[in-house]
C-alpha positions, 0 to 999 in steps of 0.5 A: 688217723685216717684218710686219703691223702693226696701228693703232688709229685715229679719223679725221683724224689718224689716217688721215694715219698710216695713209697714212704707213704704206702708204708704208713697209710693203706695204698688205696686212700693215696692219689698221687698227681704227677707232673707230666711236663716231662713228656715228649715224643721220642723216635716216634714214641711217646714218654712218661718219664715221672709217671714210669719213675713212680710205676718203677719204684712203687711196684719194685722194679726200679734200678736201685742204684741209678734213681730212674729205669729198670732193675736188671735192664738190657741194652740191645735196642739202643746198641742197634740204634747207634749202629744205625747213627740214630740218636743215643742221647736218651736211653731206652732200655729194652723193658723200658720199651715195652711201656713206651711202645703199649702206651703209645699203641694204646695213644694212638688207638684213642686212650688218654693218658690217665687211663693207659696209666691205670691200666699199667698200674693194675697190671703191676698190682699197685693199689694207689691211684697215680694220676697225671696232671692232664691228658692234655700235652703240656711241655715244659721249656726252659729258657738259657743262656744257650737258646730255649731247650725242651725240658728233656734237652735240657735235662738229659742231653745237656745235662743242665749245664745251661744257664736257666734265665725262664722257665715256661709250660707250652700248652698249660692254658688250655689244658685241664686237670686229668679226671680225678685230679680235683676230685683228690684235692676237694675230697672231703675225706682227704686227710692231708695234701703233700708237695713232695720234694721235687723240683719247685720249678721243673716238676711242681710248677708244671701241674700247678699250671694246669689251670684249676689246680692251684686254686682247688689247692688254695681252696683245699680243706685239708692242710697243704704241706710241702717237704723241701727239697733243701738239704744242709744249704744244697738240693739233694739231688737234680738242679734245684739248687742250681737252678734257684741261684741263676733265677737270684734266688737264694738257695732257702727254705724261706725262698721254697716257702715263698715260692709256694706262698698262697699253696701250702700251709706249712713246710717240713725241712731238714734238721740241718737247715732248721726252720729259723726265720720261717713264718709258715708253720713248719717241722723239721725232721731229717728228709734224706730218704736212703732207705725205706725207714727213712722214706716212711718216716719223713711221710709220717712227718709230713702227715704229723704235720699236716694233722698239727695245722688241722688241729 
């Protein structure tokens, strides 16, 4: 069946879905809608770090082994950092740099961010669209038992230890979805809707904050899916499960369901889980993506499922 199709994503785990799907729709009927709540100004520069995961991984320079930065990177840059006693606690790879440094140039000189990130994206000859939530800064904090941490404070230097009490977004209110953003929502040719299985609160809920969106979602006519991040009981990889436990929640795919209630029209889980005592309609397949069979067929399963609610 044809058609565009359109996935809200954070980094990791999500860019393994949006791999999947390139291999099992034409690249250029994709838009991928990528939190940008993890940006943030560092040693003066400015960071994507979901945007570049998907540039990484969709153009085949990601580091396979590690999930995030550059195959075959080099460290010269932060070695003469720490000689200086700067700060070390965010790596900055030397190829990574070269994005950090032409995106903040290209920033400053008066580019949004949507069209620096075309512009990379061309550059690496990737054919979907990959668009951030807004061109608007929008930053993700998260409340702890240890006092408000910017999200890549919390994340990164912390390394979620933090007990998470809130989580908030600074300047979503005002911000505006990016152009193109309602556009691959509403579009009448746009086969299906996916949430890829990034964190709900830390990397999905930053875009659906962006005023506008979640209501085009609401609206949608396609079918909205969401693939869980909930495997056998535990989150794959990051603080999902964590994170649910120290807001009460249990750590479920009828919690993930009723996170998105009013959003999605149906949830694609893990055959370990099951979907028993799901009321939304589901699927279940296996959603561990190793490989790249295995990230091709859970995009497939999502886009079956979503073709069933279509009817």
């Amino acid at each position: 069946m044809s058609g565009r199709v359109t996935v809200l994503t954070g980094g990791v785990g999500g860019a393994k879905l949006v791999l999947g799907l390139m291999q099992v729709c034409p690249p250029d009927t994709i838009s991928a809608i990528v939190n940008t709540g993890d940006d943030f100004r560092h040693l003066g520069l400015a960071i994507s770090p979901d945007i570049d995961t998907l540039l990484y991984t969709l153009s085949g320079r990601a580091n396979a082994a590690q999930g995030w930065g550059r195959e075959g990177e080099t460290w010269t840059f932060m070695d003469a950092l720490k000689s200086l006693h700067g700060e070390d606690w965010f790596l900055l790879g030397d190829g990574d740099m070269a994005l950090h440094v032409l995106r903040s140039h290209l920033l400053t000189s008066g580019e949004t961010l949507s069209a620096v990130t075309a512009r990379f994206a061309a550059a690496w000859e990737l054919a979907l669209r990959i668009l951030p939530m807004s061109d608007d800064p929008v930053a993700t904090h998260i409340e702890t038992d240890r006092g408000d941490l910017p999200f890549q404070r919390y994340f990164v230097e912390q390394r979620c230890i933090p007990a998470v009490r809130a989580v908030r977004f600074e300047g979503a209110a005002g911000a505006r979805p990016a152009p193109g953003v309602i556009e691959a929502i509403n579009d009448p040719d746009t086969r299906a809707i996916l949430i890829a299985p990034s964190n709900p609160w830390l990397s999905v809920d930053p875009i659906l904050a962006v005023p506008g969106i979640s209501e085009a979602l609401a609206a949608a006519s396609a079918p909205v899916v969401a693939v869980s991040p909930i495997v056998g009981g535990q989150a794959v990889k990051g603080p999902t499960a964590k994170l649910m436990g120290e807001l009460g929640l249990a750590v479920t795919n009828e919690a993930i369901a009723d996170h998105y209630a009013g959003i999605i029209d149906g949830l694609l889980v893990d055959e370990r889980d099951g979907g028993k005592g799901l009321a939304v309609p589901h699927a279940v397949t296996d959603t561990l993506m190793k490989t790249l069979e295995d990230r091709a067929r859970v995009a497939m399963a999502a886009l079956d499922l979503a073709d069933r609610i279509a009817g």
